[in-house]
Structures are given as C-alpha cells and as structure tokens.
C-alpha positions as CSV (number, residue, x, y, z in Angstrom):
1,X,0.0,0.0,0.0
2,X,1.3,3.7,-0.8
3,X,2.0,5.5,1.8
4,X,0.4,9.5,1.9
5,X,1.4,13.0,3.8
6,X,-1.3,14.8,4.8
7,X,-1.1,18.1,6.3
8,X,-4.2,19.3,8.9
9,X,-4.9,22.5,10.6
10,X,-5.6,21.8,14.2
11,X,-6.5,24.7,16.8
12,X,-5.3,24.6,20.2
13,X,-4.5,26.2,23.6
14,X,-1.2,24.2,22.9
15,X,1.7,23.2,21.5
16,X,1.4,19.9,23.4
17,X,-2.4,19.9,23.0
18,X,-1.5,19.7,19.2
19,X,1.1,17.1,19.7
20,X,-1.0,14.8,21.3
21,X,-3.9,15.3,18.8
22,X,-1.1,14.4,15.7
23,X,0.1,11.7,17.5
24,X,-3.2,9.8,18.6
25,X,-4.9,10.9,14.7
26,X,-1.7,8.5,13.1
27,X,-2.3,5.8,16.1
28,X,-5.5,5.4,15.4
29,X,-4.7,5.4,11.5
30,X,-2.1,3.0,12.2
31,X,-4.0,0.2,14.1
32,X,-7.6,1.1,12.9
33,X,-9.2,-0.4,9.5
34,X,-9.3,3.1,6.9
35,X,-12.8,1.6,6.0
36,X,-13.7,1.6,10.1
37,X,-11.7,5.2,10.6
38,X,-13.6,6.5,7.3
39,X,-16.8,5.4,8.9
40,X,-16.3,6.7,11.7
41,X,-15.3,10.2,10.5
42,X,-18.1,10.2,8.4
43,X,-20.8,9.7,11.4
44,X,-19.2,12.5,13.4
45,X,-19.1,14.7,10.4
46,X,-22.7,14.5,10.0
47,X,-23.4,14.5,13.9
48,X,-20.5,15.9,15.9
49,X,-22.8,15.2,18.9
50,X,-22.4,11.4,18.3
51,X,-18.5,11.5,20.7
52,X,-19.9,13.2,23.6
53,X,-22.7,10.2,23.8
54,X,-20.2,7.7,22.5
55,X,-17.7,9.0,25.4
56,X,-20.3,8.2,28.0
57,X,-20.2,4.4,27.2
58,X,-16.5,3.8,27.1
C-alpha cells in the first residue's frame, strides 16, 4: 500500500495539546481499519454530537 502526507490544521490552547492530537490521529490510523476510521469520521461529520454520547459508554 502507498504511503500519503497529509497536512491538517488543528486549533489549540497548545503546542502539546496539538502534539498529542497528531500523534493519537496517526495511532488510530495505524491500528484502525481506513474503511472503520472513514466510517467513523463520516458519522461525526454528519453528527459531531455522536463522541460526547459515544464518550459516555467507554
């Protein structure tokens, strides 16, 4: 599989805030399915609502 850079813009208080944003985004793309990540992202696109529900279970 090719391998991609992809730049994002990512708001924060932070430096560190960021930091830990980048680096959990590329865990999660590293150990996740893309079709489960892209399914994801596609829920919480449509209803950002969805993670503070989800939080409440995990």
């Amino acid at each position: 599989m090719k391998k991609f850079k992809v730049s994002i813009t990512i708001e924060a208080e932070s430096p560190e805030t960021v930091q830990k944003v980048g680096n959990l985004i590329q865990n999660a793309v590293n150990k996740v399915e893309q079709r489960d990540i892209i399914r994801l992202l596609e829920k919480v696109a449509k209803n950002p609502q969805i993670v503070k529900t989800a939080l409440k279970f995990i």
